[in-house]
Structures are given as structure tokens and as C-alpha cells.
N, CA and C of each residue as an Amber inpcrd file, in Angstrom:
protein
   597
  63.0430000 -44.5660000-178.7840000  61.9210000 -44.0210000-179.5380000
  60.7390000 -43.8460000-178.5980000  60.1370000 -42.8420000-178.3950000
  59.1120000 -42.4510000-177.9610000  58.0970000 -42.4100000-178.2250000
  57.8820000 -41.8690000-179.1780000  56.5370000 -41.9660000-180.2040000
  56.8430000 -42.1740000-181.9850000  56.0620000 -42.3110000-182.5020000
  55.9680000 -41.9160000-184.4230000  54.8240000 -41.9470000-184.8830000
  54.9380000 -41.5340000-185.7850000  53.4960000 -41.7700000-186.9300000
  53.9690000 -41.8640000-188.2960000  53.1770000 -42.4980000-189.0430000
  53.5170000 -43.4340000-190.0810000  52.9270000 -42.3310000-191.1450000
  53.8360000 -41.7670000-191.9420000  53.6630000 -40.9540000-192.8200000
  52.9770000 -41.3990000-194.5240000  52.0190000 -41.0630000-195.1180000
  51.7790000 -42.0660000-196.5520000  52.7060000 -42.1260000-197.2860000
  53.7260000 -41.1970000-197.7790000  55.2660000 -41.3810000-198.5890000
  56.3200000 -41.5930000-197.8350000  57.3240000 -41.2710000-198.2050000
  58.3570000 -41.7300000-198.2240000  59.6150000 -40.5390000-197.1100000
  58.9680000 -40.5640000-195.7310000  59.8170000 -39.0180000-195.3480000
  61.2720000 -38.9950000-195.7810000  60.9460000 -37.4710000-196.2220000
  62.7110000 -37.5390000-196.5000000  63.4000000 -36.4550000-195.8610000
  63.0230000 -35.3070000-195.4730000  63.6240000 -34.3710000-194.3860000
  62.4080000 -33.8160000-193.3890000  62.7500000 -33.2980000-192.4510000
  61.6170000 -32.5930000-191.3720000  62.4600000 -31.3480000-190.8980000
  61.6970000 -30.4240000-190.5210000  62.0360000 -29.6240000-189.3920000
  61.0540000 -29.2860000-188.6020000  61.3200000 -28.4480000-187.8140000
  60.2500000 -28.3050000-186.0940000  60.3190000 -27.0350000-186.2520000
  59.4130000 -26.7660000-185.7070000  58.9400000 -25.0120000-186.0400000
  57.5400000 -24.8310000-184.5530000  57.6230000 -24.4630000-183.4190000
  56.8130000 -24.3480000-182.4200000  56.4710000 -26.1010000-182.0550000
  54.9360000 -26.1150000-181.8000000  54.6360000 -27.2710000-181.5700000
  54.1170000 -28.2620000-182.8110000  54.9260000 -27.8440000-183.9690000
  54.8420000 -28.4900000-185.2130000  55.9720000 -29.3510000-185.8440000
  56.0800000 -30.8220000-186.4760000  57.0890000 -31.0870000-187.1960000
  56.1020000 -31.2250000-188.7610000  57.3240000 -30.6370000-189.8120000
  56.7830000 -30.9080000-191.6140000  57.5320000 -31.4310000-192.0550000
  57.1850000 -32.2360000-192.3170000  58.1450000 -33.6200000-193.0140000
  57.7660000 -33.5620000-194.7970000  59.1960000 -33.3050000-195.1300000
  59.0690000 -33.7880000-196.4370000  58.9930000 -34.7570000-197.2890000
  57.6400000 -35.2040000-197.7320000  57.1520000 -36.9860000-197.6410000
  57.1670000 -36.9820000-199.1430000  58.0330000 -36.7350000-199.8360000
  58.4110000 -36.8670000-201.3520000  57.2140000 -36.6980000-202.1690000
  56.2720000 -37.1860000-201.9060000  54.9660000 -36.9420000-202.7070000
  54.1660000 -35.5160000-202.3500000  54.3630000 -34.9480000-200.8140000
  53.6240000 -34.2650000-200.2310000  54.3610000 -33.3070000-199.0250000
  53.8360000 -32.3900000-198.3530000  54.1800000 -31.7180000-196.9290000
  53.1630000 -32.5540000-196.2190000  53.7100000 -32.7870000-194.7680000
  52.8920000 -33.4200000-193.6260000  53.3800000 -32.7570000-192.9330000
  52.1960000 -32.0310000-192.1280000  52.2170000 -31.2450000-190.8780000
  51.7000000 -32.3020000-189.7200000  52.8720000 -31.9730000-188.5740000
  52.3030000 -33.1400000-187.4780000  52.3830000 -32.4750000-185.8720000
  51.2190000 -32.3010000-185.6680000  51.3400000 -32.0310000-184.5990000
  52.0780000 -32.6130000-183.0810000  53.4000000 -32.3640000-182.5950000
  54.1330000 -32.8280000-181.7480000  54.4350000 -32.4450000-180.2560000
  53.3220000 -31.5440000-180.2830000  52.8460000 -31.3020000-179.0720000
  52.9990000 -32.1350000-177.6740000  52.8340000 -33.5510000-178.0840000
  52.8160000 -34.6460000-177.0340000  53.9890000 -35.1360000-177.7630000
  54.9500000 -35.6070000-177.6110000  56.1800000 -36.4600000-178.2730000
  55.7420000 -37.7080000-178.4610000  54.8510000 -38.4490000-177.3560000
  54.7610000 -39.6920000-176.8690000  53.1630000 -39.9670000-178.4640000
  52.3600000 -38.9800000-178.5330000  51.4890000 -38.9930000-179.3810000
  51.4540000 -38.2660000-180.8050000  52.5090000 -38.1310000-181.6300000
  52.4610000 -37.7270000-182.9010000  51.3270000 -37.6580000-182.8460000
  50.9380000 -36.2520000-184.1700000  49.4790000 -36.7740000-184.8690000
  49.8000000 -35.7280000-186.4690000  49.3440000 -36.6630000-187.3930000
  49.3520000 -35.4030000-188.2820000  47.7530000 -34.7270000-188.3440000
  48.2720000 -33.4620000-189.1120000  46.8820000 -32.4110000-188.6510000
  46.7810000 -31.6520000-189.7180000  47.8100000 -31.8930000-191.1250000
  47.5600000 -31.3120000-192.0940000  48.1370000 -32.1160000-193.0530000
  47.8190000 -31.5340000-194.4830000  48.8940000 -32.0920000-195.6420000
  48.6380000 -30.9470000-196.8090000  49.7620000 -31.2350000-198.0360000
  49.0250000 -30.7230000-199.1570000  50.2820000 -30.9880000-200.1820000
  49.2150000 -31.5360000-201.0270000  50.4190000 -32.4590000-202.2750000
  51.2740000 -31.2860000-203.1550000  52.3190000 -31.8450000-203.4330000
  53.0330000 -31.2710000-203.8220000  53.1620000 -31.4420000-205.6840000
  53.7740000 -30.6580000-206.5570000  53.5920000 -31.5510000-207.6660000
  54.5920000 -31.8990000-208.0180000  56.1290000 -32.2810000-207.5260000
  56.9540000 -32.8460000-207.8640000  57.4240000 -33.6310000-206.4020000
  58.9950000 -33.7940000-206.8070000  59.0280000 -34.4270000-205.5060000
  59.7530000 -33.7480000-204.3300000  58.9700000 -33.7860000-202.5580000
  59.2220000 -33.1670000-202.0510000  60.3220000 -33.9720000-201.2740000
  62.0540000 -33.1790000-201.4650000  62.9440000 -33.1090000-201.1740000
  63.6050000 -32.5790000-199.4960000  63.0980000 -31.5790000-199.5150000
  63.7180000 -30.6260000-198.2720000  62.4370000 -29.7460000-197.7360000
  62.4840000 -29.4360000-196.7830000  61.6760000 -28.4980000-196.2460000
  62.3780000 -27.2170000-195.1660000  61.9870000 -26.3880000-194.9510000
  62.5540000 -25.3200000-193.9610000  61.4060000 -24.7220000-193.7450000
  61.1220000 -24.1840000-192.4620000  60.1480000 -23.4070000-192.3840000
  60.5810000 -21.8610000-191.9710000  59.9010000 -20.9810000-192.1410000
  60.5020000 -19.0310000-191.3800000  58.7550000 -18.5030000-191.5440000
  58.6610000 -17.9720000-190.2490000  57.6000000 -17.1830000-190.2810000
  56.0610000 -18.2190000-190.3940000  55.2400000 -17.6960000-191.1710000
  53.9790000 -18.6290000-191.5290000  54.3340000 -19.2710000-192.6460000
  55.1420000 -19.4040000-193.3260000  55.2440000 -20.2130000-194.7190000
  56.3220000 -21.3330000-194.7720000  55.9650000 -22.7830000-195.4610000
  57.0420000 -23.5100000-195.5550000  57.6530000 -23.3630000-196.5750000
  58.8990000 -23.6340000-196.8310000  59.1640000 -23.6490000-198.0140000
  60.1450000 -24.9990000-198.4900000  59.2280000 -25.4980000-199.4010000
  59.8160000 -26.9280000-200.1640000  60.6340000 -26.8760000-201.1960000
  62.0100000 -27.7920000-201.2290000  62.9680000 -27.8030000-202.6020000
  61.5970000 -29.1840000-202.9120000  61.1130000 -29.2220000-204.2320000
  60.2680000 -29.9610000-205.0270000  60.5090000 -30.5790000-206.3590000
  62.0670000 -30.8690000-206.1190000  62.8430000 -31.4040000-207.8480000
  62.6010000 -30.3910000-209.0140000  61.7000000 -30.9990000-210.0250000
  61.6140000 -30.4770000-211.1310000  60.6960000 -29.6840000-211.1340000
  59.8210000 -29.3850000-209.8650000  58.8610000 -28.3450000-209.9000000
  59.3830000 -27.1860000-208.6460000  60.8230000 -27.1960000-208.4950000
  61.3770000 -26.1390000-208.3790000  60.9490000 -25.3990000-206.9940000
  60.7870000 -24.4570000-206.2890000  60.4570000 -23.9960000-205.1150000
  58.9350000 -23.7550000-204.8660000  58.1670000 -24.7120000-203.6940000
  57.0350000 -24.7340000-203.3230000  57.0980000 -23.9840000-202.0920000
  56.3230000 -22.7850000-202.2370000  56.1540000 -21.9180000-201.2860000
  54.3940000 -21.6750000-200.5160000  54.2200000 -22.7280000-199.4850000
  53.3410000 -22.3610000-198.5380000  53.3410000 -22.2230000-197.3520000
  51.5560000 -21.5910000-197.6860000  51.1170000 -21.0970000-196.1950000
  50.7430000 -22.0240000-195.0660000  51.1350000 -21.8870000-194.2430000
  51.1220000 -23.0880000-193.3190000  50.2910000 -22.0480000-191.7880000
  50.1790000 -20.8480000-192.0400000  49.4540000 -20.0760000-190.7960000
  48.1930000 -20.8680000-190.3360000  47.3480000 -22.0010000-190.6800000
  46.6860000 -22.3170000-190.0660000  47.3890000 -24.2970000-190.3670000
  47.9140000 -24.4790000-189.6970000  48.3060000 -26.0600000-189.9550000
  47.6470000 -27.2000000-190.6930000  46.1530000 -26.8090000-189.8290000
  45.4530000 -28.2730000-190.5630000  45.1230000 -28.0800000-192.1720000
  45.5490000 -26.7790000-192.4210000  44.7680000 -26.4620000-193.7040000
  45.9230000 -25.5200000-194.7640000  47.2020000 -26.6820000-194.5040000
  48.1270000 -25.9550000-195.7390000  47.9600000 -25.3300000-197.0510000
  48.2620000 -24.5150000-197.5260000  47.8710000 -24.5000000-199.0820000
  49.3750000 -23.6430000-199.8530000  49.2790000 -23.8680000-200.7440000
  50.8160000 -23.8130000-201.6390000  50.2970000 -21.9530000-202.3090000
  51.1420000 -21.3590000-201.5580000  50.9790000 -19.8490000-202.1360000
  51.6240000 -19.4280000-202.7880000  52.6460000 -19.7070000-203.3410000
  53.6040000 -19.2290000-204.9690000  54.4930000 -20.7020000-205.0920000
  54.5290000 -20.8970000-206.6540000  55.8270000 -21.6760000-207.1890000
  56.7930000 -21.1460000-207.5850000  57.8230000 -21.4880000-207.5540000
  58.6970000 -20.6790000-208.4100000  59.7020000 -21.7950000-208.7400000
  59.7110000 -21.3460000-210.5400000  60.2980000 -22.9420000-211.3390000
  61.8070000 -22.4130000-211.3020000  62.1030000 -23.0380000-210.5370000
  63.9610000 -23.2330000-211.3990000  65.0460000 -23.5260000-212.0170000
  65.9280000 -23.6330000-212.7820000  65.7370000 -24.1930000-213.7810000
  66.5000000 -25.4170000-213.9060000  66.8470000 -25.9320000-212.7240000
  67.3540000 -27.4610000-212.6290000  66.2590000 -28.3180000-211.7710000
  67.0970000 -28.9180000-210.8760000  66.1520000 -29.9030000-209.9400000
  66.4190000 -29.4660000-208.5350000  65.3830000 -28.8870000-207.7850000
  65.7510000 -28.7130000-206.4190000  65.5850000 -29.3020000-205.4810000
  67.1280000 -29.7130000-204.4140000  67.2820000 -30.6740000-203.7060000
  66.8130000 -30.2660000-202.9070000  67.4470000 -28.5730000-201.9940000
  67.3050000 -28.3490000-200.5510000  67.0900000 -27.0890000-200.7820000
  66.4850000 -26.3150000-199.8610000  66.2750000 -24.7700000-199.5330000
  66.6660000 -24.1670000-198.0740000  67.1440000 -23.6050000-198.1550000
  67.5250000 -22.6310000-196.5880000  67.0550000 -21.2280000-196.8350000
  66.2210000 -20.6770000-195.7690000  66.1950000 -19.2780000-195.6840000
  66.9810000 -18.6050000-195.4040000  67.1770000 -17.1650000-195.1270000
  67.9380000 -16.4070000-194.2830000  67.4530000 -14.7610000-195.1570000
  66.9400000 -14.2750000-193.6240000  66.5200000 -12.8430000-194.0010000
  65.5360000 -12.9210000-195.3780000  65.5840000 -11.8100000-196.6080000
  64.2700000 -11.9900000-197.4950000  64.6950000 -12.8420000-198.8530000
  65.5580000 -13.6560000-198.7460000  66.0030000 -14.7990000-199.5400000
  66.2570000 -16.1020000-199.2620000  65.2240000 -16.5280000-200.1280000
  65.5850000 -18.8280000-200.1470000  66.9110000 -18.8130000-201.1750000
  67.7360000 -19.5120000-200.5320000  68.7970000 -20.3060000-201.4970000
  68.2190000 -21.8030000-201.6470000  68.3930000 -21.9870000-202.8160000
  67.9140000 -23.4980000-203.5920000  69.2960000 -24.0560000-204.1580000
  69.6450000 -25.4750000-203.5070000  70.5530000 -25.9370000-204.0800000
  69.7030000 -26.8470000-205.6100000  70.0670000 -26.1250000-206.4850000
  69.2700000 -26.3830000-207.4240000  69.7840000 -27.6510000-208.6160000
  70.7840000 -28.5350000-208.2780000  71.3760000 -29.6430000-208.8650000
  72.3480000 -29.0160000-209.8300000  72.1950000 -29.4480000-211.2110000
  72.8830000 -29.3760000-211.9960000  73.2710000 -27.6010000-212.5020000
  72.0990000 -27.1660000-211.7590000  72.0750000 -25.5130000-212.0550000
  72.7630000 -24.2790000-211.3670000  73.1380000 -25.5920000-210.1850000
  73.4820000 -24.6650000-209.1710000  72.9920000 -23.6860000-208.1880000
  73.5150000 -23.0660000-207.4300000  72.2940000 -22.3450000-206.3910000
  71.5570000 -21.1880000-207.2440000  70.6550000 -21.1530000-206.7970000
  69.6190000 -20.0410000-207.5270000  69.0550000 -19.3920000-206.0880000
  68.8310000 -18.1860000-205.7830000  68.8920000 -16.9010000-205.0120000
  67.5100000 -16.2410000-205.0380000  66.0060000 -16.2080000-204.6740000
  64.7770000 -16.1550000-204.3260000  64.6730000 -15.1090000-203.7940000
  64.2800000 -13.9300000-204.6490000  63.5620000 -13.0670000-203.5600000
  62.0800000 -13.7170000-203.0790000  62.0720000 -13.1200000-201.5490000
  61.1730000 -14.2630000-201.0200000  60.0430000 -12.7980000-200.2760000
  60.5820000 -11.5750000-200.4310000  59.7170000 -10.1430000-199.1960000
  58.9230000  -9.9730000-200.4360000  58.6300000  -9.5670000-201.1320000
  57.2270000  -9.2510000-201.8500000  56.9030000 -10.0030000-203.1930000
  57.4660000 -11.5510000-203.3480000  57.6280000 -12.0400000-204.4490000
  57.2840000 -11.2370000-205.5110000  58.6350000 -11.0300000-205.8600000
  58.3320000 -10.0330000-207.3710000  57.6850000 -10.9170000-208.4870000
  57.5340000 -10.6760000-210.0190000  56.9810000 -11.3900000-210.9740000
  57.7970000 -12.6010000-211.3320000  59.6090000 -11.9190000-211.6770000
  60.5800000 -12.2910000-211.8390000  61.2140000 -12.7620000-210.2180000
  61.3030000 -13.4580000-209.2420000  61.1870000 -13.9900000-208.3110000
  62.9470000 -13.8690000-208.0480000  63.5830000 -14.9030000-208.9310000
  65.1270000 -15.2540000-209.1600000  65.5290000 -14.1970000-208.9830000
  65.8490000 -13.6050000-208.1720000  67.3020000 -12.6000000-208.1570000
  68.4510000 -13.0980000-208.5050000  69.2940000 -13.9350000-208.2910000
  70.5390000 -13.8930000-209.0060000  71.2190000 -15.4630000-208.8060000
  71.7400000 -15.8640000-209.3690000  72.3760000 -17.3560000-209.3940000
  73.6200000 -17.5090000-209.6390000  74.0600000 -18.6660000-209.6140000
  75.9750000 -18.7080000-209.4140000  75.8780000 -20.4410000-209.7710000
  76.6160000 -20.5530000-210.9600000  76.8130000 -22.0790000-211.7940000
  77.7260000 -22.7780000-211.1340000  77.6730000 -23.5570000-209.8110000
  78.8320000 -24.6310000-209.3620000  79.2190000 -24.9410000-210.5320000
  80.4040000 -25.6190000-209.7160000  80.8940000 -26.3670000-211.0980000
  80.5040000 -28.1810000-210.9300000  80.1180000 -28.3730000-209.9320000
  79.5440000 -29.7740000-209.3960000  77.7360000 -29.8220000-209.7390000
  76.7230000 -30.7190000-209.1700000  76.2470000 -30.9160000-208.8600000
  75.4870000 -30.3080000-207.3300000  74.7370000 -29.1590000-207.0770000
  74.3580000 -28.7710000-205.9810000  73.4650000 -29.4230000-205.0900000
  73.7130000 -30.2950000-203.9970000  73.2820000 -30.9850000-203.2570000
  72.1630000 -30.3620000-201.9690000  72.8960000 -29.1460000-201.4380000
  72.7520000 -29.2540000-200.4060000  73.8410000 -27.6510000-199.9180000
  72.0620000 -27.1230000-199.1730000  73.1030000 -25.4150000-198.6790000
  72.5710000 -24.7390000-197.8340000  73.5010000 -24.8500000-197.3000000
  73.1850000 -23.8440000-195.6410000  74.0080000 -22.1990000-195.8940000
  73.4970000 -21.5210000-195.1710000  73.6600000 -19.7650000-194.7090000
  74.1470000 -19.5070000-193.5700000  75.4250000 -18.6340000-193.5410000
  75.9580000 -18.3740000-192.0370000  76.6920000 -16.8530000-192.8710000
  75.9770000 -16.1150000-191.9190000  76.7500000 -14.6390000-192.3160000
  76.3350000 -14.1210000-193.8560000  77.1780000 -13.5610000-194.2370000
  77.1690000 -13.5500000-195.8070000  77.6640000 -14.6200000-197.0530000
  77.6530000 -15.3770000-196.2720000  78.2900000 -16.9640000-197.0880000
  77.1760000 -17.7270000-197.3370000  77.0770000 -18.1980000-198.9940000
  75.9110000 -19.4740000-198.7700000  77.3190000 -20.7590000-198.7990000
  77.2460000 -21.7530000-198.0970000  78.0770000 -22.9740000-198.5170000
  77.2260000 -23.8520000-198.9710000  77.9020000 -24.4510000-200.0500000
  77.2590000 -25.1860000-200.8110000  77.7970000 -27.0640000-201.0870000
  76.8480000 -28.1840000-200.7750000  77.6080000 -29.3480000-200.8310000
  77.2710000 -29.7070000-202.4470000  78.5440000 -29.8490000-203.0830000
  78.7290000 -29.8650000-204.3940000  78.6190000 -31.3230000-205.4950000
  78.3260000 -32.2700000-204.6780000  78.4470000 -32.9500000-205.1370000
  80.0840000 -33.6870000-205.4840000  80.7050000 -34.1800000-206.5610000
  81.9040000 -34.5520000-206.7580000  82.8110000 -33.2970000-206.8160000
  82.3440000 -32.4460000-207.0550000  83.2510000 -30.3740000-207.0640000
  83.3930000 -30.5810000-205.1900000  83.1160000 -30.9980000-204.2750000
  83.3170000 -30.8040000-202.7860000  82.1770000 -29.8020000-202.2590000
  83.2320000 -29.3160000-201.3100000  82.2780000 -27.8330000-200.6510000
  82.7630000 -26.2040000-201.8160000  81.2470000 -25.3830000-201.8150000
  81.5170000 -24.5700000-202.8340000  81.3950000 -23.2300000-201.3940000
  82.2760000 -22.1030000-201.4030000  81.7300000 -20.6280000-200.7690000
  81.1960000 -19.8960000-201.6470000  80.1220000 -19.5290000-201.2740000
  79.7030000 -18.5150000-202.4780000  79.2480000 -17.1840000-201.5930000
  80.1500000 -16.0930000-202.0180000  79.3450000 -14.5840000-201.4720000
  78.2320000 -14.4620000-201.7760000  77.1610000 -13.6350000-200.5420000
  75.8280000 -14.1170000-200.8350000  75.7340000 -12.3170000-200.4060000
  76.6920000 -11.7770000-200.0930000  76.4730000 -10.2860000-199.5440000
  75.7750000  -8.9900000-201.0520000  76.0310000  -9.6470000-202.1580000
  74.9250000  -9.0640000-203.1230000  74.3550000  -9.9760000-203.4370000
  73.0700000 -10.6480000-203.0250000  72.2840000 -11.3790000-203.9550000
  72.2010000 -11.5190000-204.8710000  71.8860000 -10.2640000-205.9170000
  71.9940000 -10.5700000-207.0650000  73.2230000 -10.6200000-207.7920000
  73.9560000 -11.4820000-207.5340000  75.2020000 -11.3450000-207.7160000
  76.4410000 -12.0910000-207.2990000  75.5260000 -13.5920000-206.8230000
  76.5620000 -14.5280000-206.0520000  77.8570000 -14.8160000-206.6660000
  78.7800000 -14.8940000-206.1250000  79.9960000 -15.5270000-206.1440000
  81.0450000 -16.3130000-205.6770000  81.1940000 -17.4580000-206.3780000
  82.1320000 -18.2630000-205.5750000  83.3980000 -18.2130000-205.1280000
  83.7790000 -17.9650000-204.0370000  85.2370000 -17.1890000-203.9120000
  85.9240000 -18.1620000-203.4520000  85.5160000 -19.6350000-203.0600000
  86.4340000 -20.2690000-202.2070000  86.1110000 -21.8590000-202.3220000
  87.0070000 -22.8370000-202.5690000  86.0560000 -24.1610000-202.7880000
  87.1460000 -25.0200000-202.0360000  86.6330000 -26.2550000-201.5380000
  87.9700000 -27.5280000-201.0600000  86.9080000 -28.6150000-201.9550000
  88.1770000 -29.2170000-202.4450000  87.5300000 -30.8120000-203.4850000
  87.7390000 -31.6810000-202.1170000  86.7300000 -32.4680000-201.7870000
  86.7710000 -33.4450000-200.7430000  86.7750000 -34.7950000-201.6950000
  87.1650000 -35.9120000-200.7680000  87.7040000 -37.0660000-201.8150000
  86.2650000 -37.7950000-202.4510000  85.6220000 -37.4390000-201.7610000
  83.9520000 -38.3220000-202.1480000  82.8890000 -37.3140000-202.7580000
  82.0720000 -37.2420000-202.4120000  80.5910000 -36.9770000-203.6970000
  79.9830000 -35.8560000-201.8900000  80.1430000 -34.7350000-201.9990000
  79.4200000 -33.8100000-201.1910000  78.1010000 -33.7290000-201.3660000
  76.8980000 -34.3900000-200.4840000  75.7270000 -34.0560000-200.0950000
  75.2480000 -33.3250000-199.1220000  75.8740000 -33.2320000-198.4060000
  75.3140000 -32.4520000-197.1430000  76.3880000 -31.0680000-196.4620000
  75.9420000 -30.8070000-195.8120000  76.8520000 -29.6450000-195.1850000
  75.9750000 -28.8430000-193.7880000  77.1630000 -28.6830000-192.9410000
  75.9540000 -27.6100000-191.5280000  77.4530000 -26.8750000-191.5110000
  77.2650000 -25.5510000-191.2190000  78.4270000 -24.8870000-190.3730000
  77.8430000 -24.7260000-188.8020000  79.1690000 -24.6060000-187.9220000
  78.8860000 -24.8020000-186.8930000  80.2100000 -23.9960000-186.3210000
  80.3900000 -22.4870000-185.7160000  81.4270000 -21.8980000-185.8110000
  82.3710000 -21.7140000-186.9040000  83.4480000 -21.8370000-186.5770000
  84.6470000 -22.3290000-187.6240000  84.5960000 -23.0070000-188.4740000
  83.4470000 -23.9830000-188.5250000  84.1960000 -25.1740000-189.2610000
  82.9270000 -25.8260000-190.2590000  83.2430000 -25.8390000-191.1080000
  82.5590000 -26.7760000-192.1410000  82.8590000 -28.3370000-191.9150000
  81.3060000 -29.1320000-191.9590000  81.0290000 -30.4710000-191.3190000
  80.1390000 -31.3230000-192.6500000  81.0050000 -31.3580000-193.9940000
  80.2210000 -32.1800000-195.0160000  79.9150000 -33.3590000-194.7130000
  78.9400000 -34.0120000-195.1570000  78.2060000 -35.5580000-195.1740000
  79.2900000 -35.3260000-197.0370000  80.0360000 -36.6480000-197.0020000
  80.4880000 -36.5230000-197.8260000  80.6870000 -38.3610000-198.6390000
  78.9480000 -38.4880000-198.3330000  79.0340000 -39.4710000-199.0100000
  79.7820000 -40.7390000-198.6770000  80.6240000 -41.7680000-200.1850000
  81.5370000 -42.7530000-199.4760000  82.5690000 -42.4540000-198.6230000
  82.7470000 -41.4790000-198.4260000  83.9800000 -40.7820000-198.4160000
  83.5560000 -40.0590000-196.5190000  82.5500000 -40.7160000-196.2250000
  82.0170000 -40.0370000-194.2850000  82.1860000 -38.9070000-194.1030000
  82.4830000 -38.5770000-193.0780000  82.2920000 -36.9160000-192.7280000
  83.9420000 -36.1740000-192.9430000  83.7320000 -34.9170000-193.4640000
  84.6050000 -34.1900000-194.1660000  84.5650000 -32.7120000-193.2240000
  85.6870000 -32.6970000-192.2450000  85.6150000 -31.0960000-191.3580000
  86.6930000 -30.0310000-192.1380000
């Protein structure tokens, strides 16, 4: 360990984006400047109103899975001075969000992934959704595929090549409770719970 800084909640995911890490501190976004490794500092915040789950960042905006208050979408173009520029409610609990191109996928729990137009937030935001048959944990984007960690359903494929219009074309039941997932070439790499890692 090199450096840290002691966050006021509870971190629960981060990513790095330039000389920035945003940690998703369940109560809040914390922007930390990491510029120096050896000297964390945070340099921004801004509360969230549910709980902040996941974070991803693309471009100037973060974007937070926020449970029951569904997708928190801010501006982060000036760091010290975050501010939350659209919500968008969905209609379960959102765990995780991944970008890719002008759509957030939200692994949205019990609801399943729900599909964000994200290029000119329309009124109606949701472009199109697809009902796991599990619990949606957790979802990453590679190509035209969203994969999805399903909870006790395993890993879910869902065609993502019409947005509005996802479909699941392909699933493996893994023996444990799917939370997590990265693709990495070939191969699907679930966090699969009691049940350890699932390739």
C-alpha cells in the first residue's frame, strides 16, 4: 500500500478516469484526486439519494447504479464541484452500470437489464429492456453482447445490437449465485459467489 484516504461511507466500487479516482461511497460519489499515488486527496463529492452501488465514468459525466433511485447521471467536468445532471428511475434496484457508445446498461436487480439512451437524453430515457430470469447483478459490454451476472439464473447473453430490443440468446447456470462478470477475449470470468470463479 502506498497511499489511501479515508472515505466518509462505505466505498464500494471505484474507477480511474485521467488523474482522477470516484469511488462509490454508498451514501455519495467521491472524487479523489490521484495524481500523487503516495498522497490521495479528495477534491470533490456530491450526495447521492439512494445508495451508491457502482460507478463508471465516459467523457465528462459519471454515471452511478444508485439502488432504488435508479441511474445517477453527473457532471463531473470540473471535479471539485460535481453536480448530478439527470436521474433516471428504473424500475428495480440498480446494482451496476457500464457504458458503451450512446447507451448505459443497468443491471437493474430483479428487473433485469434496462438499456439508457444516454446522446441527447430523451424525455422517455429507457430505450429498451430484457427480463432475466435471475436476479441482475452485474454487466459488462464487449461487441454487441451485454453479459449479464445473474444472480442464481448464472451468466445471461443478451443481444444488445438493437437496443431497443434486447435479447437473450444464450445463458450457462453456474453452480453458485452470479455477481460479477469481466470478459476478457474468449472467455467469460464470473465472480460466482460460494461457488469462486466460474470461466
Amino acid at each position: 500500500i502506498v497511499g489511501s484516504v479515508d472515505t466518509p461511507g462505505y466505498a464500494w466500487d471505484v474507477t480511474v478516469s485521467g488523474s482522477y479516482a470516484y469511488v462509490a461511497d454508498v451514501t455519495s460519489l467521491q472524487v479523489i484526486d490521484i495524481s500523487d499515488p503516495s498522497n490521495p486527496e479528495i477534491v470533490g463529492s456530491v450526495d447521492t439519494p439512494g445508495y451508491a452501488w457502482d460507478v463508471t465514468v465516459s467523457g465528462n459525466y459519471a454515471y452511478v447504479a444508485d439502488d432504488e433511485s435508479g441511474l445517477q447521471i453527473i457532471d463531473i467536468s470540473e471535479p471539485a464541484n460535481p453536480k448530478i445532471a439527470r436521474s433516471v428511475d428504473t424500475p428495480g434496484h440498480a446494482w451496476d452500470v457500464t457504458v458503451s457508445g450512446n447507451y448505459a446498461y443497468v443491471a437493474d436487480d430483479w428487473a433485469g437489464l434496462q438499456v439508457i439512451d444516454i446522446s441527447a437524453m430523451p424525455p422517455n430515457p429507457i430505450a429498451g429492456s430484457v427480463d432475466t430470469p435471475g436476479y441482475a447483478w452485474d454487466v459488462t459490454v464487449s461487441g454487441s453482447y451485454a453479459y449479464v451476472a445473474d444472480g442464481e439464473s448464472g451468466l445471461q447473453v443478451v443481444d444488445i445490437s438493437d437496443p431497443a430490443n434486447p435479447e437473450i440468446v444464450g445463458s450457462v447456470d453456474t453452480p453458485g449465485h452470479a455477481v460479477g462478470i469481466v470478459i476478457s477475449g474468449n472467455y467469460a470470468y464470473v465472480a460466482d459467489y460460494e461457488s469462486g470463479l466460474q470461466v
